[in-house]
MARGU-507901 format. One record per residue: x, y, z of N, C-alpha, C, CB in turn. Coordinates in steps of 0.2 Angstrom, whole numbers, padded with zeros to 4 digits, always signed. Glycine has a CB too. Example, Ala and Ser with C-alpha at 12.3 -4.5 7.8 and 13.67 -1.06 7.14 Angstrom:
2
+0066-0028+0039+0062-0022+0039+0066-0016+0039+0057-0022+0045;+0064-0011+0035+0068-0005+0036+0064+0000+0039+0070-0003+0029;
END
This chain:
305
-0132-0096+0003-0129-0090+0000-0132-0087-0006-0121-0091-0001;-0134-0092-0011-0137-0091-0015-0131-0087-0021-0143-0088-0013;-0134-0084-0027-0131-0081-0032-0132-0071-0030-0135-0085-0039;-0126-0072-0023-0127-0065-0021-0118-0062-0024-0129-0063-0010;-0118-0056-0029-0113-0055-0031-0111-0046-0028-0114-0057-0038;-0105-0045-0025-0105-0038-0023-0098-0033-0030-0101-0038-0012;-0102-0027-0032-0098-0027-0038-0096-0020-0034-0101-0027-0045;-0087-0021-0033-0084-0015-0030-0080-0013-0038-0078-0016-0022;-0081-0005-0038-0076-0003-0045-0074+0004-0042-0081-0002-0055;-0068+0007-0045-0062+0013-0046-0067+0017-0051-0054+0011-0051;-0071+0020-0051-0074+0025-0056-0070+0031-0061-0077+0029-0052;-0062+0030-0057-0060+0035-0058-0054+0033-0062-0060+0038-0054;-0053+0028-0063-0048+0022-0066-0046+0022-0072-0049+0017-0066;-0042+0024-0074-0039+0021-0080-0044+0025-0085-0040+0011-0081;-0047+0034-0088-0049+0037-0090-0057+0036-0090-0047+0037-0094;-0059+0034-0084-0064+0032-0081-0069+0029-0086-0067+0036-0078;-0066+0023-0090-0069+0019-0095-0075+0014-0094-0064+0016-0098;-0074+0013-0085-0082+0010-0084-0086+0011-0083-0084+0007-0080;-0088+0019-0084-0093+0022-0086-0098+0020-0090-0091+0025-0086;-0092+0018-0096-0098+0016-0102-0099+0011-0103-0098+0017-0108;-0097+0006-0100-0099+0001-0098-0105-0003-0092-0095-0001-0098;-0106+0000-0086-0107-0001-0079-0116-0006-0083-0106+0008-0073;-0120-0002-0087-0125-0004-0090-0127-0012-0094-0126+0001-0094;-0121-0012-0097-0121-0019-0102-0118-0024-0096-0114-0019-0111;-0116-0021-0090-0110-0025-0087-0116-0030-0083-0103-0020-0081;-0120-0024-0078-0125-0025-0073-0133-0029-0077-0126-0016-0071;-0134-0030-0082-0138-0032-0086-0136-0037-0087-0141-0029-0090;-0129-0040-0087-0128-0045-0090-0128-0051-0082-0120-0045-0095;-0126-0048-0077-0124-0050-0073-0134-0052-0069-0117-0044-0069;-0138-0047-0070-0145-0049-0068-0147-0055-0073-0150-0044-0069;-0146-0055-0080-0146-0061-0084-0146-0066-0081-0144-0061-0088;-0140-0066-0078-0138-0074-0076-0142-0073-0070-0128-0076-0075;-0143-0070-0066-0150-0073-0059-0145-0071-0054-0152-0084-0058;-0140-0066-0054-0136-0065-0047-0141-0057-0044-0126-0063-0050;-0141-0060-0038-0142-0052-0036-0137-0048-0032-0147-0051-0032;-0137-0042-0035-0131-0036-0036-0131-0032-0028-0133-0030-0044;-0126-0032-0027-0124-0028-0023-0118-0020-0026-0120-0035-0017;-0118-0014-0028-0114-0012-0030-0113-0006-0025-0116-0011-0036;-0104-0006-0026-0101+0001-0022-0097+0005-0024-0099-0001-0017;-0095+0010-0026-0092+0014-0030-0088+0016-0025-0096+0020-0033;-0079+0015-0025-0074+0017-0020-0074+0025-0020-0067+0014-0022;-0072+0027-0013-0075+0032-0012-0066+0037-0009-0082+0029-0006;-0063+0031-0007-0055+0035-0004-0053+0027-0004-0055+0040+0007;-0046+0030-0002-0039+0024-0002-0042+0018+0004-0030+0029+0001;-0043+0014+0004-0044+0007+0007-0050+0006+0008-0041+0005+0014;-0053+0009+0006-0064+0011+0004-0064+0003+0001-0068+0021-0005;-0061-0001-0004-0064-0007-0008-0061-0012-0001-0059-0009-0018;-0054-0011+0002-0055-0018+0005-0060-0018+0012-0048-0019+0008;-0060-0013+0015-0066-0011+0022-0075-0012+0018-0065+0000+0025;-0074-0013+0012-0080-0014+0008-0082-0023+0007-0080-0010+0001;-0076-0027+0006-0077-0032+0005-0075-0036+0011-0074-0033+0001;-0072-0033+0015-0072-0039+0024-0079-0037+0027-0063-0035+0033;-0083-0031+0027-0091-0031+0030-0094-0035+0026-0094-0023+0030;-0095-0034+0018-0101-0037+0015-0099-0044+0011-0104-0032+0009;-0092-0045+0010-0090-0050+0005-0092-0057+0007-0084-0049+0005;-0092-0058+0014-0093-0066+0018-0101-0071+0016-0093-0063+0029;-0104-0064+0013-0111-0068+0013-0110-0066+0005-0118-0065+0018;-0107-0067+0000-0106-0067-0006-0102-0073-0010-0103-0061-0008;-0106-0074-0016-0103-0078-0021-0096-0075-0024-0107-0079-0026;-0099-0072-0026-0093-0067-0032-0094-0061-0029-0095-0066-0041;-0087-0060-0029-0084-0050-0030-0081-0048-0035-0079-0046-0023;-0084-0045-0038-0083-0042-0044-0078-0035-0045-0089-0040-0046;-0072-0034-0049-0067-0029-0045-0066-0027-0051-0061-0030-0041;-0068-0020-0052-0066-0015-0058-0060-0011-0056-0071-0010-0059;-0056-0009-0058-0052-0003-0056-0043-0005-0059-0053-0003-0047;-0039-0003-0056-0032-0004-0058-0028-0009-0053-0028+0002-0058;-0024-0010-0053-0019-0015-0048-0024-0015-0042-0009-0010-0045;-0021-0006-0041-0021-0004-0034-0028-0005-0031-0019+0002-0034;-0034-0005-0034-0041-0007-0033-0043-0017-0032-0043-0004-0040;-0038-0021-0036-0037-0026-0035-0033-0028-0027-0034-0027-0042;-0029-0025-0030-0025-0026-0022-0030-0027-0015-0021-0018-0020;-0034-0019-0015-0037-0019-0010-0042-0024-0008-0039-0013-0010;-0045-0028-0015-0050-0031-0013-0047-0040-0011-0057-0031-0021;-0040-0041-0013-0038-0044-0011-0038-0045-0004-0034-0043-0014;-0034-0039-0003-0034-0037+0006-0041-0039+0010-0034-0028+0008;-0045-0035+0008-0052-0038+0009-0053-0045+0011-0056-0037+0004;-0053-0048+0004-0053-0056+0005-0051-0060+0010-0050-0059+0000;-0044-0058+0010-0040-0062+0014-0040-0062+0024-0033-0059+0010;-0044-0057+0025-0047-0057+0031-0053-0060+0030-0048-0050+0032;-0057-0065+0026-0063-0070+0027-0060-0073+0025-0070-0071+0026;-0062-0080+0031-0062-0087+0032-0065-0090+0028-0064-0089+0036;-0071-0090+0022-0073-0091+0015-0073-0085+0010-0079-0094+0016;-0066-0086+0008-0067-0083+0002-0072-0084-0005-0061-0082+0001;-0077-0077-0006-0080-0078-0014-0076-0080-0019-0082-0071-0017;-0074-0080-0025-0072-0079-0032-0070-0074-0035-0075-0081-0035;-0067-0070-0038-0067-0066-0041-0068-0066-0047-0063-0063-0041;-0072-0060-0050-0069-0057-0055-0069-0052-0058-0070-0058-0058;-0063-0051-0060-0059-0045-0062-0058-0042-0067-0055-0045-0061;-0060-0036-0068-0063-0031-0073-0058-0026-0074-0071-0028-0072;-0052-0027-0077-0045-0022-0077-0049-0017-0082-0035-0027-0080;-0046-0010-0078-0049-0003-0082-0044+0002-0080-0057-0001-0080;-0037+0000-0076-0031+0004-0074-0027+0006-0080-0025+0001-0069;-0021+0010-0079-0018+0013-0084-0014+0006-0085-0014+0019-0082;-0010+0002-0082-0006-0003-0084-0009-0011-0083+0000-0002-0078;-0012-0012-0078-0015-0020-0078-0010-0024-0079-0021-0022-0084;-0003-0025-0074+0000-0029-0074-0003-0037-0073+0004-0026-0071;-0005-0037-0068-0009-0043-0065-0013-0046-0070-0014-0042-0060;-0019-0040-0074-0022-0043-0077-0020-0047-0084-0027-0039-0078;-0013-0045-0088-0011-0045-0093-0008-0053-0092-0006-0039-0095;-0004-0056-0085-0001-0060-0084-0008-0065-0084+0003-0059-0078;-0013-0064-0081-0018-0070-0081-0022-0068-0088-0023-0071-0074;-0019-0064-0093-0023-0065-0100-0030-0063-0098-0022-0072-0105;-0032-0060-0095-0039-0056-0097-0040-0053-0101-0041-0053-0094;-0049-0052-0103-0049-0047-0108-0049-0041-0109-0052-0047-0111;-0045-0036-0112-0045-0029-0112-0053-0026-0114-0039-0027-0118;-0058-0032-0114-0064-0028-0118-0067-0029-0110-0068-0033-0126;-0070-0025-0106-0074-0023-0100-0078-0029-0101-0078-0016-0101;-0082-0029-0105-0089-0034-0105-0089-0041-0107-0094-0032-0108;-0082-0043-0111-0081-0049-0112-0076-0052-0106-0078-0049-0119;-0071-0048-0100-0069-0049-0096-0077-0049-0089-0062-0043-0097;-0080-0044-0088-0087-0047-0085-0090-0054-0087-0093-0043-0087;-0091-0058-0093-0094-0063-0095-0089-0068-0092-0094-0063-0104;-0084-0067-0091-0079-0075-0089-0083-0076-0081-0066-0073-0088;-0087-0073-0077-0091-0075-0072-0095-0081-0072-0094-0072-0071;-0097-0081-0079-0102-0088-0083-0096-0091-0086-0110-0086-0090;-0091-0090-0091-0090-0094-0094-0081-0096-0093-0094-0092-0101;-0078-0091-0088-0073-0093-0087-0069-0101-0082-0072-0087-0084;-0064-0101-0082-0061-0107-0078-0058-0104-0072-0056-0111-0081;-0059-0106-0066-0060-0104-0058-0049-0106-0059-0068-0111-0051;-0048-0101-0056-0039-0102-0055-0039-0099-0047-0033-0095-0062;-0033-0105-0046-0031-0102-0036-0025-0100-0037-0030-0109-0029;-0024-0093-0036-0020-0091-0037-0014-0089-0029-0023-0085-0042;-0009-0090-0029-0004-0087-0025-0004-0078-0024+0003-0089-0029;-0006-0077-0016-0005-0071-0015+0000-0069-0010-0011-0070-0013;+0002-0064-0008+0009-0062-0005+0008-0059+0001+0014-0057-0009;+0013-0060+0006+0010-0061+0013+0016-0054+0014+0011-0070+0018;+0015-0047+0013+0020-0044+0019+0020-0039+0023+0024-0043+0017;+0023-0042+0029+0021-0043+0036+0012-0044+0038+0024-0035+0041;+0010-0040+0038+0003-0040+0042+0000-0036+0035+0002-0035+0052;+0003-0035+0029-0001-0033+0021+0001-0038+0016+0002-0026+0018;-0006-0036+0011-0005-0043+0004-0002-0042-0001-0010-0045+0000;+0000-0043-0007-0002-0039-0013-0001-0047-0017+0004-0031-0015;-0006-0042-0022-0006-0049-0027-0002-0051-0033-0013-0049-0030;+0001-0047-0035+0007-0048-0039+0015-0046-0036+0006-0044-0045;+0016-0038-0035+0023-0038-0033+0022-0033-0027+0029-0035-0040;+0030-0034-0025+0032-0031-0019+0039-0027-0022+0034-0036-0014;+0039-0021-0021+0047-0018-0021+0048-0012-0016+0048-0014-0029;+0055-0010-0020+0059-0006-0017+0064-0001-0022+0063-0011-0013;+0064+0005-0020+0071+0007-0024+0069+0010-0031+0077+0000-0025;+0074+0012-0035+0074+0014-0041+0067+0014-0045+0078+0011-0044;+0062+0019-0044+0058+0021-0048+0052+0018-0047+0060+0021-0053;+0051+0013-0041+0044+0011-0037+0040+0016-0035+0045+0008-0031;+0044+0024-0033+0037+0027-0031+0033+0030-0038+0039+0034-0026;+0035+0029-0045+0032+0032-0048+0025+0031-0049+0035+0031-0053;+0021+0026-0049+0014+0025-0050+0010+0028-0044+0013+0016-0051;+0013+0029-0037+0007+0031-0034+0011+0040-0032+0005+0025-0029;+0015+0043-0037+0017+0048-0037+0014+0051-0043+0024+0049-0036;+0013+0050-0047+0007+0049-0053+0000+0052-0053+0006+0043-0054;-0001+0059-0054-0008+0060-0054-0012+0055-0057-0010+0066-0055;-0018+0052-0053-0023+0051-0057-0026+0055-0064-0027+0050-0052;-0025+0061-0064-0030+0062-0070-0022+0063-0075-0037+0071-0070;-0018+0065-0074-0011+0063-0078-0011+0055-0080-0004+0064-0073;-0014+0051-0078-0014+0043-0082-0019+0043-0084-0013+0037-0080;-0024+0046-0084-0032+0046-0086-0031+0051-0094-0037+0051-0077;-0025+0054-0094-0024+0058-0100-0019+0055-0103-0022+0065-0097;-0013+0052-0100-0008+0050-0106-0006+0042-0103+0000+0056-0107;-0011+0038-0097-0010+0032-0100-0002+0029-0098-0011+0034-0107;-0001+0024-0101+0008+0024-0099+0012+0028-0098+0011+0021-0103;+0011+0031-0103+0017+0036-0105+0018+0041-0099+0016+0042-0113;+0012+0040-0094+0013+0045-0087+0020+0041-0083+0005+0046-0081;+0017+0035-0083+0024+0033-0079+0032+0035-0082+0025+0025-0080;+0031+0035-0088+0038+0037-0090+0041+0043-0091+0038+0035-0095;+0036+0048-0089+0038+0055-0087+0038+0057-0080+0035+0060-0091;+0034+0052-0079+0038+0053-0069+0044+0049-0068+0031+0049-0062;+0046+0044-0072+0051+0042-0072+0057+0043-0072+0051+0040-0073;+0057+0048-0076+0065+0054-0079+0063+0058-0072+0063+0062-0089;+0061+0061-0068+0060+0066-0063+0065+0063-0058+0052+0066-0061;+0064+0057-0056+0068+0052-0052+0076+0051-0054+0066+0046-0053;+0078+0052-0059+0085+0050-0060+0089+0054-0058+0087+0050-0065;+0089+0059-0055+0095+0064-0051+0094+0061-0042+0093+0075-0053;+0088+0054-0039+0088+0055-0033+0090+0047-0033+0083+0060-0030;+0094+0044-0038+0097+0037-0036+0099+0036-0030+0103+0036-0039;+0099+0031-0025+0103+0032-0019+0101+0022-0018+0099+0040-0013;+0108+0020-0015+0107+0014-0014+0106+0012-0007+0112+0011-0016;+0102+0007-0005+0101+0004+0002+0104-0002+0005+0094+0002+0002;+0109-0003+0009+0112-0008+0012+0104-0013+0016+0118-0004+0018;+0104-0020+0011+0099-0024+0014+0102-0033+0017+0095-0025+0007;+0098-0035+0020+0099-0041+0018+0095-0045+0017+0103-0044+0020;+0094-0051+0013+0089-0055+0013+0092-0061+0015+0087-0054+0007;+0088-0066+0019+0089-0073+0022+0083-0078+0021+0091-0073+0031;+0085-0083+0016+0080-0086+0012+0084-0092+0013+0077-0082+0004;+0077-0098+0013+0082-0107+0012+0089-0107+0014+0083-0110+0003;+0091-0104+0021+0098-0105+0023+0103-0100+0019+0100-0114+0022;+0100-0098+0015+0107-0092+0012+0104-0087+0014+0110-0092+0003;+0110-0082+0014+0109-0076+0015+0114-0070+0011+0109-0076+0020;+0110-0065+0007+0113-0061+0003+0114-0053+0006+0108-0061-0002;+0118-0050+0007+0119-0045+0009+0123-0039+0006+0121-0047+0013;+0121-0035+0006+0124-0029-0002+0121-0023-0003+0122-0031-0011;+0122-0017-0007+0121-0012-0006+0115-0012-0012+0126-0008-0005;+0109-0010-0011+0106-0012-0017+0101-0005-0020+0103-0019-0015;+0100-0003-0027+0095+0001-0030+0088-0002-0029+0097+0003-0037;+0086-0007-0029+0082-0009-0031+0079-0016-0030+0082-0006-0036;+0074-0019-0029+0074-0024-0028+0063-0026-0029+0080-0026-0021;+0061-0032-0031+0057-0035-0034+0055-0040-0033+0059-0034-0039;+0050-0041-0028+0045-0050-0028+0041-0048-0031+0041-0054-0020;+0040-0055-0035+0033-0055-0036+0034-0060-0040+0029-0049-0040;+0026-0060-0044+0021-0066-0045+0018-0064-0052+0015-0066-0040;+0020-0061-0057+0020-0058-0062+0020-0062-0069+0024-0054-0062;+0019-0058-0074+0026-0060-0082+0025-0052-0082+0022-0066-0092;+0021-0047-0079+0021-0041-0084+0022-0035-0075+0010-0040-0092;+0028-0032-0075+0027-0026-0071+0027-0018-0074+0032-0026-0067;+0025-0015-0071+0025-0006-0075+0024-0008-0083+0033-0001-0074;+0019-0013-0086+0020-0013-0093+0024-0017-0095+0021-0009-0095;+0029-0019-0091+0036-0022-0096+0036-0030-0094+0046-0018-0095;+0035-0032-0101+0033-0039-0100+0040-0046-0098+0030-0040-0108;+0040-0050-0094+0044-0054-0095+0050-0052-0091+0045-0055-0103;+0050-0047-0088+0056-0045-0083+0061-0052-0082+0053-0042-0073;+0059-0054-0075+0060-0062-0072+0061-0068-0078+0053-0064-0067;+0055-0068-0081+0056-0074-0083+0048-0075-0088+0057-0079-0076;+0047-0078-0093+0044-0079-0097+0040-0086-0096+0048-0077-0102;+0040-0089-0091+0038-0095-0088+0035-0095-0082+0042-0098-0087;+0031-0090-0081+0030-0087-0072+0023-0093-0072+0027-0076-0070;+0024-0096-0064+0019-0102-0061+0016-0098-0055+0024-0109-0058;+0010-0094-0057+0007-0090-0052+0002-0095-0046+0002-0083-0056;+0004-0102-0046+0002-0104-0041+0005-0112-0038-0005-0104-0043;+0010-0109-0037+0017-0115-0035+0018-0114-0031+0023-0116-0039;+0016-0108-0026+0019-0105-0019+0027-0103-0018+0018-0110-0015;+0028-0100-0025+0036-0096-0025+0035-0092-0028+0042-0098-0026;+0038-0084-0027+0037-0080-0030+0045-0078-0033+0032-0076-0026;+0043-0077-0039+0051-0074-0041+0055-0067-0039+0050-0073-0050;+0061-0066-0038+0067-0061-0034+0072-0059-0037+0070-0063-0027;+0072-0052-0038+0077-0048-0044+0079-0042-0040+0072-0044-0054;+0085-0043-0038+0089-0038-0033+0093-0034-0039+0095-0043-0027;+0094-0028-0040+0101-0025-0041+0104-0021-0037+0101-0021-0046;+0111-0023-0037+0116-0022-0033+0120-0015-0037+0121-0029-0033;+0120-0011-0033+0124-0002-0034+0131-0005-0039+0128+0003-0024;+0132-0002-0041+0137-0001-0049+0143+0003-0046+0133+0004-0056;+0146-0001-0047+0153+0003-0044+0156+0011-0051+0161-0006-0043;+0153+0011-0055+0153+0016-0060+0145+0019-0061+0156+0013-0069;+0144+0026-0063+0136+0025-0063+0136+0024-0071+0131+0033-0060;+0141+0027-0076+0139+0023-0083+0136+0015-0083+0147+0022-0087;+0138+0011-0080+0137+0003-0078+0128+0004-0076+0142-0001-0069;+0123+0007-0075+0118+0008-0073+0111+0007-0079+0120+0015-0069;+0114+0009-0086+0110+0008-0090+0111+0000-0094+0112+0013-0095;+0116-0003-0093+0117-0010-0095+0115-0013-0090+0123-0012-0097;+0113-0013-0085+0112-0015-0078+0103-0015-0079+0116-0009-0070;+0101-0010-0081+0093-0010-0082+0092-0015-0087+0090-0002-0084;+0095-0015-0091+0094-0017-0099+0096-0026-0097+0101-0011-0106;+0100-0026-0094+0100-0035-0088+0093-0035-0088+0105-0035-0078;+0091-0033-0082+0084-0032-0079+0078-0036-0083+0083-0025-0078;+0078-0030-0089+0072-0029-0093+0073-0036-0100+0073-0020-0097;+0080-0036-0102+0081-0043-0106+0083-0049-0099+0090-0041-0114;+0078-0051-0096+0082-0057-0094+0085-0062-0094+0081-0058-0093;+0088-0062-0102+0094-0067-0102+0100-0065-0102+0095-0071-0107;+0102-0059-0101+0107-0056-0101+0110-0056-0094+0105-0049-0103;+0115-0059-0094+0119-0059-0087+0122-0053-0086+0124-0066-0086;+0123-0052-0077+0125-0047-0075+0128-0047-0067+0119-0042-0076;+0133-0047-0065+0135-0045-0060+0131-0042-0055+0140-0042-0061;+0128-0037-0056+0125-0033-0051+0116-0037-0051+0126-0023-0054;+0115-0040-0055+0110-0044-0053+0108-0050-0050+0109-0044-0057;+0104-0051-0048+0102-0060-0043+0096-0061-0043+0104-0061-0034;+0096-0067-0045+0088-0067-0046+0088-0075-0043+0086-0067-0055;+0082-0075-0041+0079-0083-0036+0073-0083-0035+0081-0084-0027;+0073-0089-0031+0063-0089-0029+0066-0092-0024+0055-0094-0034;+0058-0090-0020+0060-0090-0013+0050-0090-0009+0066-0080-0010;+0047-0094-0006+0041-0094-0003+0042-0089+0003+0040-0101-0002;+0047-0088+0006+0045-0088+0012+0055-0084+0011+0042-0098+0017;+0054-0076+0014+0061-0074+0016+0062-0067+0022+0064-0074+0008;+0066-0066+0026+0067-0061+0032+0071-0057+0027+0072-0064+0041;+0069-0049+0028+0072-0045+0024+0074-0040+0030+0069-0043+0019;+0080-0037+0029+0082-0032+0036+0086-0026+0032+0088-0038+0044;+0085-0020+0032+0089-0015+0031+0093-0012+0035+0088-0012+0030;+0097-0006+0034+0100-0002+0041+0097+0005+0041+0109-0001+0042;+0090+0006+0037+0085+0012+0038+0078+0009+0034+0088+0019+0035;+0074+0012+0035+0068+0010+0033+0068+0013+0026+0062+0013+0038;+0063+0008+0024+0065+0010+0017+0057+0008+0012+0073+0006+0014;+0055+0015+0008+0048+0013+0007+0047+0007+0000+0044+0021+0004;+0043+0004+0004+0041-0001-0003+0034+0000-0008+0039-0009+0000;+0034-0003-0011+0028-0002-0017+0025-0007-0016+0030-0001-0025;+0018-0008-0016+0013-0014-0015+0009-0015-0022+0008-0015-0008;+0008-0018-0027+0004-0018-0031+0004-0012-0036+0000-0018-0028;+0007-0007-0034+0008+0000-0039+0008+0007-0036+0002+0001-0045;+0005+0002-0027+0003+0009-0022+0005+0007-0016-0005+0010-0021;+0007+0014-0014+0013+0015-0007+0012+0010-0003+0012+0023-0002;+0017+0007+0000+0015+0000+0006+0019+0001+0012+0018-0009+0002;+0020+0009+0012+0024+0008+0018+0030+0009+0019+0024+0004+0019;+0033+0011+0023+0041+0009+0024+0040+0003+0031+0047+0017+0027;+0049-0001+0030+0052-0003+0035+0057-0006+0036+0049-0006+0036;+0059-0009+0039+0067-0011+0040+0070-0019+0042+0070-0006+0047;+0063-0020+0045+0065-0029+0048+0057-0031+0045+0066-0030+0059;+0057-0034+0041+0050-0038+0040+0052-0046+0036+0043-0032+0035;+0046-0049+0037+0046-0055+0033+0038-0055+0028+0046-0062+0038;+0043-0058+0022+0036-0060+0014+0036-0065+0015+0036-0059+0006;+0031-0069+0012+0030-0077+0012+0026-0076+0006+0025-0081+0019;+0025-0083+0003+0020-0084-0005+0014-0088+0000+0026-0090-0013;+0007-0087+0000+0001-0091+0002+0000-0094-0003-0004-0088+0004;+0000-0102-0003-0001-0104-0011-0009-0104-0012+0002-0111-0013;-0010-0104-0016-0018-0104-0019-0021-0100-0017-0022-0110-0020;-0020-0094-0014-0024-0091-0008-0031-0088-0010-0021-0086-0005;-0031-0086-0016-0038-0085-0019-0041-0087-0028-0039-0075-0019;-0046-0087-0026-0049-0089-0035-0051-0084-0037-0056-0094-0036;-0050-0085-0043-0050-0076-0048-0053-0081-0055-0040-0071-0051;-0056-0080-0061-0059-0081-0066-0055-0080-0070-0063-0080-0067;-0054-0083-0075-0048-0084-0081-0051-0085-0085-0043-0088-0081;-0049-0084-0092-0053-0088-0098-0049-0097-0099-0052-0082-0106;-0052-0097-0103-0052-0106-0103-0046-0105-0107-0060-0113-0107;-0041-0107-0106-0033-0109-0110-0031-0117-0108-0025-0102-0105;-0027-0117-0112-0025-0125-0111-0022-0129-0105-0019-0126-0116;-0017-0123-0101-0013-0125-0096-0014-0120-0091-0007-0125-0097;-0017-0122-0085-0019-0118-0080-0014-0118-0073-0026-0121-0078;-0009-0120-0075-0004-0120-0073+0003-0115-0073-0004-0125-0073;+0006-0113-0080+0011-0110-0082+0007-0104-0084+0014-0114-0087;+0006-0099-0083+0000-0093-0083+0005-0091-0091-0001-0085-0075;+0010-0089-0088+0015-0086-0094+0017-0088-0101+0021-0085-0093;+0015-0094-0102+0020-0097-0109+0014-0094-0113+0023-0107-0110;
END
């Protein structure tokens, strides 16, 4: 196989900042003796159909872009039987993923962890016959990130989420779900609800838990349950976001492996980008299912503390 690396990036990502970089990136990467394979995404699932054709006969795939660019190369991955390594070059408006495994916000010092980083197996999410590498949702204000123009976050960045997020409050509406995980089962009417594999979603850090183990093979679950007042709906978020705050309408668990059934389909969010609707499916946690490059930290285990 030799030192053959394939570099898929988002051009358009995150105020298209890899632009000024792509030069220091690509010269560092020949330094070290790899030969380059590069592909500029071109439409929506362009990175994963780029890495199931070329990736099999590669060391490293190199992923520039946001979540949603990550995601896809995930997907990729996870369709060959030897998977490369990653490494991942976060240039989206939010970089939840990347903030949880502490990468660098600097482009070319996040390229360097190829040589000088520590190889991490990280837990990827199985649902139904799609991946995603950090979260899964539902409900309350999941469609915002891929209702979101690109050049609207290419312009204001976070703050876009938060003004697509006001847009949404007049179309609250709750979903009768149930979930059946380890012999129990939960059943309720619910706004919203949350797998994942995180410390940082939509930016907000620590949701779940401030201890997240992104390679244990469980992924953390934050249901909210409809409010029987809609005043109750702002102390119910504010549960959510401080997670020590106890709340009635909230439930939280881990769960590897769980059957989720609604009484209408209902669209989920994969990674930041539309995943679909559905009504009867199962998630599972894959444990260690891919290698990604990290910088050298103490504990390679507890990503979060």
């Amino acid at each position: 196989m030799g030192k053959k690396l394939l570099f898929v990036f988002n051009q358009k990502s995150g105020r298209a900042r890899i632009k000024n970089y792509i030069s220091d990136i690509l010269n560092l990467f020949t330094g070290l003796g790899y030969e380059i394979e590069v592909h500029v995404t071109q439409k929506q699932g362009d990175a994963a159909d780029i890495v199931m054709k070329r990736g099999k006969s590669k060391r490293v795939i190199v992923c520039s872009g946001g979540d949603g660019t990550l995601n896809e190369v995930v997907t990729g991955l996870m369709k060959l039987e030897n998977k490369p390594e990653i490494v991942y070059i976060p240039s989206g408006s939010t970089n939840d993923f990347a903030t949880s495994l502490k990468l660098p916000k600097n482009m070319l010092e996040a390229a360097g962890l190829i040589d000088k980083g520590n190889t991490y197996a990280c837990d990827i999410g199985k649902f139904d016959n799609k991946y995603f590498a950090y979260v899964a949702a539902f409900g309350l204000f999941t469609d915002v990130p891929y209702m979101t123009m690109q050049q609207t976050k290419n312009i204001l960045g976070h703050q876009a989420y938060i003004l697509e997020a006001v847009k949404r409050l007049a179309k609250i509406k709750p979903y009768h779900m149930k979930f059946e995980y380890d012999d129990k089962v939960i059943e309720d009417d619910f706004l919203y609800g949350m797998i994942s594999n995180t410390t940082s979603v939509g930016g907000f850090k620590n949701i779940i838990s401030d201890n997240i183990c992104m390679n244990d093979g469980l992924f953390e679950v934050a249901l909210i349950k409809m409010p029987t007042k809609p005043s109750e709906l702002a102390d119910i978020i504010q549960g959510l976001i401080l997670k020590g705050n106890s709340s009635e309408y909230i439930k939280r668990f881990k769960v590897s492996n769980m059957h989720i059934t609604s009484d209408s389909n209902i669209d989920w969010v994969l990674d930041g980008e539309y995943g679909g609707n559905a009504n009867d499916f199962y998630v599972s946690a894959i444990k260690e299912a891919v290698k990604i490059k990290i910088p050298v930290i103490n504990n390679l285990s507890i990503i979060g503390k």
